[in-house]
VORO-186139 format. One line per field, with one value per residue: x, y, z of N, C-alpha, C in turn; residue in three letters; residue number from 1. Coordinates in pm, whole numbers, always signed. Layout:
N
n_px c(X|...)
n_py c(Y|...)
n_pz c(Z|...)
ca_px c(X|...)
ca_py c(Y|...)
ca_pz c(Z|...)
c_px c(X|...)
c_py c(Y|...)
c_pz c(Z|...)
resn c(ala|...)
resi c(NUM|...)
//
This chain:
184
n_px c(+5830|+6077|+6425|+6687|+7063|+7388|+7679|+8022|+8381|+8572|+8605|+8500|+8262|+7993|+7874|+7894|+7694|+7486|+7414|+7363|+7155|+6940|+6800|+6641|+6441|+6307|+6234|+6039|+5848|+5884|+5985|+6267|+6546|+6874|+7121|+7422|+7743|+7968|+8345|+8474|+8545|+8328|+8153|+7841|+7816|+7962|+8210|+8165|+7886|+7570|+7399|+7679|+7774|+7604|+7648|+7896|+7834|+7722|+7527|+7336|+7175|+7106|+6883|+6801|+6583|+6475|+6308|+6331|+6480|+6585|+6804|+6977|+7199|+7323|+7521|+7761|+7791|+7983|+8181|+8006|+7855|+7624|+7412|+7246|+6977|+6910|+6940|+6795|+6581|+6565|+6470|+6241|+5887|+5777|+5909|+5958|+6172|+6484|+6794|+7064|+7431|+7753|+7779|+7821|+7814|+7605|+7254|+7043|+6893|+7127|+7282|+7617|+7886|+8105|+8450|+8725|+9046|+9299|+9526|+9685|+9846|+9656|+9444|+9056|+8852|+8537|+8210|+7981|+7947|+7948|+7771|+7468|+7266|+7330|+7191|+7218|+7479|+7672|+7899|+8116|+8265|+8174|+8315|+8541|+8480|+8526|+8478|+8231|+7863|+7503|+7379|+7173|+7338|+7427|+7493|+7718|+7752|+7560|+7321|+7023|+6937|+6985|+6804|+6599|+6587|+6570|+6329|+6176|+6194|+6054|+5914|+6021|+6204|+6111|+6077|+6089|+6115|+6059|+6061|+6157|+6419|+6301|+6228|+5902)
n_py c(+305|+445|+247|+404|+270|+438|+355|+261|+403|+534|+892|+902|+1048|+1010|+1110|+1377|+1366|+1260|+1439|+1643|+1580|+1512|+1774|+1820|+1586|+1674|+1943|+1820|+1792|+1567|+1395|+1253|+1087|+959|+725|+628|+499|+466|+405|+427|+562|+757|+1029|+1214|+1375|+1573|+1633|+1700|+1797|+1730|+1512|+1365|+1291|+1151|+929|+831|+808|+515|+489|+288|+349|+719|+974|+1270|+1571|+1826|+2120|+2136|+1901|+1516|+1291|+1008|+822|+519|+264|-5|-284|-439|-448|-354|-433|-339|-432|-281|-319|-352|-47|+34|-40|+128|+399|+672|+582|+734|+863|+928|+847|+668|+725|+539|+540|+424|+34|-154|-398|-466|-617|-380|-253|-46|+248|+250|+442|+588|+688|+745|+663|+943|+867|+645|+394|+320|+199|+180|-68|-173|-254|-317|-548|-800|-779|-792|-611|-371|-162|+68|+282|+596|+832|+1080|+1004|+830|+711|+601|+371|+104|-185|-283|-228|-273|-173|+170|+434|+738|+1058|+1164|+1438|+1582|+1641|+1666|+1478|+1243|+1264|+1240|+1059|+857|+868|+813|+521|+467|+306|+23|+82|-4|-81|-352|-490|-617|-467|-607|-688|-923|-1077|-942)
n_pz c(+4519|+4322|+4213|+4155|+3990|+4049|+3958|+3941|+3914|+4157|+4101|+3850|+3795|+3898|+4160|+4093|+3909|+4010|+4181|+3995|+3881|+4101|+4140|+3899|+3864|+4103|+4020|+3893|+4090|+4199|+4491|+4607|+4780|+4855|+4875|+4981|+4927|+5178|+5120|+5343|+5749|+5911|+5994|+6118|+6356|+6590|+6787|+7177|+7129|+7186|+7116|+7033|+7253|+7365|+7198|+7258|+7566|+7520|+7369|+7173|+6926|+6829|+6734|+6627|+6556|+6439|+6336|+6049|+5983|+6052|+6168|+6170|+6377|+6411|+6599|+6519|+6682|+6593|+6323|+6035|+5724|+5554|+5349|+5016|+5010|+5257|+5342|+5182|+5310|+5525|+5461|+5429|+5313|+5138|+4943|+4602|+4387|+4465|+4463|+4393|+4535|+4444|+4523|+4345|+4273|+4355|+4364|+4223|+3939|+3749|+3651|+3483|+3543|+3352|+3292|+3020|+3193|+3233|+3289|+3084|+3184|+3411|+3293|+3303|+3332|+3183|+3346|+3231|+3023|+3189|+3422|+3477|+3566|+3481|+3279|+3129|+2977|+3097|+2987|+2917|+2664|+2409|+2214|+2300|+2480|+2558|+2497|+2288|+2257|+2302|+2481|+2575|+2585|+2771|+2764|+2962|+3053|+3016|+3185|+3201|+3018|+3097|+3344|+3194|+3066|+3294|+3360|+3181|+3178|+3404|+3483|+3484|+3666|+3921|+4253|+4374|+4699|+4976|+5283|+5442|+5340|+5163|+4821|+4664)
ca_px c(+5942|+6182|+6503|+6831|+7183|+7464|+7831|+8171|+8506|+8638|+8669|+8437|+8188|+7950|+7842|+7824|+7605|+7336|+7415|+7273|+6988|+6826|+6752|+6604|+6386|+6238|+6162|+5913|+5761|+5922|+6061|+6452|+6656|+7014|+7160|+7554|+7817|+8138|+8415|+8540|+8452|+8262|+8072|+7778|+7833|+8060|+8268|+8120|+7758|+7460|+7441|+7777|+7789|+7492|+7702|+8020|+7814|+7756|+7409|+7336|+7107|+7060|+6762|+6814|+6526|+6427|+6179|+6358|+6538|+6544|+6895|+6977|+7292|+7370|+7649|+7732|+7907|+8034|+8196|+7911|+7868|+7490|+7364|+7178|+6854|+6861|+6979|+6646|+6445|+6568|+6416|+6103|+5813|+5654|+5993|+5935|+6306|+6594|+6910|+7215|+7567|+7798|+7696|+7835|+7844|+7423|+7151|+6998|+6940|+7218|+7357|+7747|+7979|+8226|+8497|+8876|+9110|+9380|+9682|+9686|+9862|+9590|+9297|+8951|+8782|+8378|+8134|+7846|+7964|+7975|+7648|+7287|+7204|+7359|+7126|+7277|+7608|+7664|+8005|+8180|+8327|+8109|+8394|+8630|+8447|+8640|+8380|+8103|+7734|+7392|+7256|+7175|+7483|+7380|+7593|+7749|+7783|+7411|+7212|+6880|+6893|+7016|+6731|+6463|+6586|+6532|+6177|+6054|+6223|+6034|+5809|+6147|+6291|+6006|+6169|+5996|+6147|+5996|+6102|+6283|+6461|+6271|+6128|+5738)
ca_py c(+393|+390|+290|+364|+280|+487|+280|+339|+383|+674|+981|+850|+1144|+949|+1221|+1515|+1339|+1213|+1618|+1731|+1464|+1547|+1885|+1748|+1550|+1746|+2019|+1717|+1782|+1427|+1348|+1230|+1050|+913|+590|+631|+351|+514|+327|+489|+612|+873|+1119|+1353|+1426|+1682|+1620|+1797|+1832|+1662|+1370|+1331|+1303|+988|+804|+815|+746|+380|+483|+173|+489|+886|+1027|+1396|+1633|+1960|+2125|+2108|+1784|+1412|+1189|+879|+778|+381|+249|-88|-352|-502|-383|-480|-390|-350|-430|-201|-355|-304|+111|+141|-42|+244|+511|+671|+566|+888|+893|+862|+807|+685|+710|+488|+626|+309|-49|-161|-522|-484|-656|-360|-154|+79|+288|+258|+588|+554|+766|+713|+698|+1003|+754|+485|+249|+267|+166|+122|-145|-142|-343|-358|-692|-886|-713|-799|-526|-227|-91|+189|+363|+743|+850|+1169|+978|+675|+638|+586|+271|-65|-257|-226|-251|-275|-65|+266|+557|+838|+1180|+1188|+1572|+1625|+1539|+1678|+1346|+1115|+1259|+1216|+887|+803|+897|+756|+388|+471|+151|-84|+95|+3|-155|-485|-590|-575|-392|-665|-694|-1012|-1060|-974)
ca_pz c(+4486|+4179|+4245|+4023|+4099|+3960|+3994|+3878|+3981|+4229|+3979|+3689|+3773|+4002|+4257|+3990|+3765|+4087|+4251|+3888|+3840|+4159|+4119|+3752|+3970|+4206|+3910|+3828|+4172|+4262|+4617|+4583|+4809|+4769|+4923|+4924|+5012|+5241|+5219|+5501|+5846|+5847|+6131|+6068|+6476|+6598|+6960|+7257|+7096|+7291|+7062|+6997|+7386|+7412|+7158|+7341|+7693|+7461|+7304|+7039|+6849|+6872|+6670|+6634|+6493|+6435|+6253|+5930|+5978|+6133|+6136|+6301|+6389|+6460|+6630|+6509|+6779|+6526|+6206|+5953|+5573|+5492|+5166|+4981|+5024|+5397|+5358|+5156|+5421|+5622|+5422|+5401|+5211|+5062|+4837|+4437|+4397|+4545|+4362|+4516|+4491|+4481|+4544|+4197|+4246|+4394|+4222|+4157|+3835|+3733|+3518|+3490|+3472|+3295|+3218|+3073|+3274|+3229|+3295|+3003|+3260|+3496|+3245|+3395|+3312|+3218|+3365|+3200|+2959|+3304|+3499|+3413|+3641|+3432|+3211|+3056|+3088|+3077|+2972|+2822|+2512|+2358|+2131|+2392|+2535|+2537|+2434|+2225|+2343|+2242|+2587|+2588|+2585|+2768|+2762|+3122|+3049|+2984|+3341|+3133|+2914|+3215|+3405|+3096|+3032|+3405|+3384|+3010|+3176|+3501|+3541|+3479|+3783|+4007|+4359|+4446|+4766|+5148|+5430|+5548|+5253|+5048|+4694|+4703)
c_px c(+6025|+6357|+6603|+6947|+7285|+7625|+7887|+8296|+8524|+8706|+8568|+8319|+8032|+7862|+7799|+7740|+7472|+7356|+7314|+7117|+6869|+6763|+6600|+6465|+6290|+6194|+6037|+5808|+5805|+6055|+6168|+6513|+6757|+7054|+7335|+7615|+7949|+8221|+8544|+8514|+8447|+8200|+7999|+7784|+7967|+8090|+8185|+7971|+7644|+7480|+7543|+7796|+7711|+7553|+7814|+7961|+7745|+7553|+7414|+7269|+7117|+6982|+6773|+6701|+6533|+6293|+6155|+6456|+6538|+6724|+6924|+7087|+7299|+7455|+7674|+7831|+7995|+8065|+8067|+7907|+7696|+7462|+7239|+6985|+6796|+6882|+6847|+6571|+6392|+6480|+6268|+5997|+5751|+5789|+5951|+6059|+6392|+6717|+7034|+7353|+7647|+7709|+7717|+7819|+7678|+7378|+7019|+6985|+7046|+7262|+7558|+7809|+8090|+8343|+8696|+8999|+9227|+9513|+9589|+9732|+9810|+9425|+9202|+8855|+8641|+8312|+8032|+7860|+7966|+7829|+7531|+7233|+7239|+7275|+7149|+7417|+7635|+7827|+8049|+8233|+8295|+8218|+8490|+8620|+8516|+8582|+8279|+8033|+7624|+7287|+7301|+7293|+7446|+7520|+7630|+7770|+7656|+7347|+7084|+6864|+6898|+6877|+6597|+6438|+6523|+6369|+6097|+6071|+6154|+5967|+5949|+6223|+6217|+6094|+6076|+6050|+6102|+6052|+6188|+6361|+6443|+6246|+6006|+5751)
c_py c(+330|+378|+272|+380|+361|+426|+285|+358|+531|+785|+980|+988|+1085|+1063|+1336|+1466|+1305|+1391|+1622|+1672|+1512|+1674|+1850|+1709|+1574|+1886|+1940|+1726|+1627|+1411|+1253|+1255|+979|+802|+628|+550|+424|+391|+330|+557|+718|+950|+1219|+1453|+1515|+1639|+1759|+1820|+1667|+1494|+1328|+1250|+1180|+900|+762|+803|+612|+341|+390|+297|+660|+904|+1161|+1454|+1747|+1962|+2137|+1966|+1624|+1326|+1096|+848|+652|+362|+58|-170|-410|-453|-466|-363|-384|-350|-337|-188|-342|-164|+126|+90|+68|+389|+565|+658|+624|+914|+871|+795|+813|+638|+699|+461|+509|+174|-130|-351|-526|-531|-555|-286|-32|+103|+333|+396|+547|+655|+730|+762|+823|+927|+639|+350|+210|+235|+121|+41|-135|-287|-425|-502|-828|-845|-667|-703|-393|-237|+27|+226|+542|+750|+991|+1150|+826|+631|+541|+395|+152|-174|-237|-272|-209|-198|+77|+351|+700|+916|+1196|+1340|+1664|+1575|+1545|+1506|+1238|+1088|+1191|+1101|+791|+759|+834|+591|+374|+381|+63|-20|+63|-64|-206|-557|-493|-504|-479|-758|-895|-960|-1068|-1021)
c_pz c(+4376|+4271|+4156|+4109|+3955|+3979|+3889|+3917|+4031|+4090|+3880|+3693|+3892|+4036|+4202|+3957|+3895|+4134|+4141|+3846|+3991|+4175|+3997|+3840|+4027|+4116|+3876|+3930|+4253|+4404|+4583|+4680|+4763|+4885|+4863|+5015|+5064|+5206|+5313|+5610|+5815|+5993|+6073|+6214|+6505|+6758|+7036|+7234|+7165|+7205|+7033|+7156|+7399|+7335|+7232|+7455|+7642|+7439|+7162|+6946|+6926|+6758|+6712|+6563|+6543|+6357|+6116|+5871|+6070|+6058|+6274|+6282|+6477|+6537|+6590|+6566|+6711|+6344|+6100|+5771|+5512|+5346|+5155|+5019|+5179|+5462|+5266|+5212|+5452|+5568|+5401|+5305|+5125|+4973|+4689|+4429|+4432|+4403|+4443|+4407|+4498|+4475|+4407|+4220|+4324|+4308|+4181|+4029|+3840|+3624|+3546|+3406|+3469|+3221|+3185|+3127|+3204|+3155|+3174|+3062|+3362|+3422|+3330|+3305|+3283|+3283|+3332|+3097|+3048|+3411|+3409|+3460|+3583|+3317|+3119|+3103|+3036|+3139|+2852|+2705|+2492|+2270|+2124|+2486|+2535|+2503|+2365|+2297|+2285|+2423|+2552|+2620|+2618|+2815|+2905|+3128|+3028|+3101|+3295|+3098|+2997|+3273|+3300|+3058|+3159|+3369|+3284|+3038|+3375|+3536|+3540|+3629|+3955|+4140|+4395|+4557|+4910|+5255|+5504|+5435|+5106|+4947|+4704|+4514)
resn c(unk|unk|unk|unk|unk|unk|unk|unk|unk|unk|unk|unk|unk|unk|unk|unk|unk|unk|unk|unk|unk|unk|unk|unk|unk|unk|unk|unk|unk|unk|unk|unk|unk|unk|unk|unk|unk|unk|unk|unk|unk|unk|unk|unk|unk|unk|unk|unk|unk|unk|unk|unk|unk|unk|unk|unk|unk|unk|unk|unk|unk|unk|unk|unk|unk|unk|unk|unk|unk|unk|unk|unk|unk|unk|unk|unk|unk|unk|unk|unk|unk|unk|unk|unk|unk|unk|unk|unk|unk|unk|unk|unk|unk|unk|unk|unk|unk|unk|unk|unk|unk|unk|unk|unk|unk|unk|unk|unk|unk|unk|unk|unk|unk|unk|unk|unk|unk|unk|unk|unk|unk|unk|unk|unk|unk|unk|unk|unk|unk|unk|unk|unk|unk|unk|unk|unk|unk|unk|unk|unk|unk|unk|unk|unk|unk|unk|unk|unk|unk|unk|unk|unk|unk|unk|unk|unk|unk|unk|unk|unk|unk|unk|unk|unk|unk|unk|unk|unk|unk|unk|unk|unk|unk|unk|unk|unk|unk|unk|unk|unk|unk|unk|unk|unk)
resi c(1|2|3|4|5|6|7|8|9|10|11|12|13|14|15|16|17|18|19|20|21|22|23|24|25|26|27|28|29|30|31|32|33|34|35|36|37|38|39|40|41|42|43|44|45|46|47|48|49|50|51|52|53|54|55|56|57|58|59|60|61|62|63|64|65|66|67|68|69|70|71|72|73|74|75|76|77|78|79|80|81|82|83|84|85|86|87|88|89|90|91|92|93|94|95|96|97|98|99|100|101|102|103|104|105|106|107|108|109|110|111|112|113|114|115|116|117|118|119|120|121|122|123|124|125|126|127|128|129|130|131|132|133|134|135|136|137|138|139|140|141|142|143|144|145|146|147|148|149|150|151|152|153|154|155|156|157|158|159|160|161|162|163|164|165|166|167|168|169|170|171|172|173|174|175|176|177|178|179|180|181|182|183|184)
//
């Protein structure tokens, strides 16, 4: 599986720009999941509903399916922070690509969104002059940038070119690490 990361600051466009890429994607015939980092609690369970009900009687898992879906809900005794590399253990192997939402300080490939800030006294900073792991950045105004740069500048307003670019740098995005999250 390929995997790309997209990181950025709350606002920068993030979430639109992977929404519009996986469609892109899956036009190719290519299987596309997403890896996203909360950072805040969260519930896909609803009170009163059967599984909601086995976690609250102090179920460590629930595994829910149907015949159009499969989710697993954890419980973890202990507040814990998983790194990226052990949220794509979790995923299935028949994926082409996974594309992870957050995770900006990960070692793996990404492309940094970047957009400026509104407020002039809350400037956002870029990353990519400090992170070997950004690869490109995709931003609404290359002009705008705060640094110059010799990587790639893709149109954060174009997902066609994001996606095309994905795909023509698709061997560089290859994911080389094990199931139990080593280097093979």
């Amino acid at each position: 599986m390929k995997v790309a990361g997209f990181a950025g600051y709350s606002g920068s466009g993030k979430t639109t720009l992977v929404e519009q890429i996986i469609p892109l994607l899956r036009q190719q015939g290519l299987r596309v999941s997403v890896v996203k980092h909360a950072h805040h609690r969260f519930d896909i369970d609803h009170p009163g509903k059967d599984s909601w009900r086995h976690r609250q009687a102090g179920a460590f898992e629930v595994v829910i399916a149907s015949d159009r879906r499969l989710a697993l809900v954890r419980e973890f005794e202990q507040p814990s922070q998983l790194t990226v590399h052990q949220m794509l253990a979790e995923l299935y192997e028949g994926v082409d690509w996974v594309l992870v939402e957050g995770f900006k300080e990960s070692d793996i490939l990404k492309i940094e969104v970047w957009r400026e800030s509104a407020d002039a006294h809350s400037a956002r900073p870029v990353r990519y002059p400090e992170d070997d792991f950004i690869v490109a950045i995709a931003t609404d105004d290359p002009q705008r940038l705060p640094q110059p740069t010799q990587l790639p500048v893709l149109d954060l307003n174009q997902p066609a070119q994001v996606a095309l670019w994905l795909l023509a740098q698709g061997e560089r995005f290859e994911y080389h690490w094990d199931r139990h999250g080593g280097l093979l």
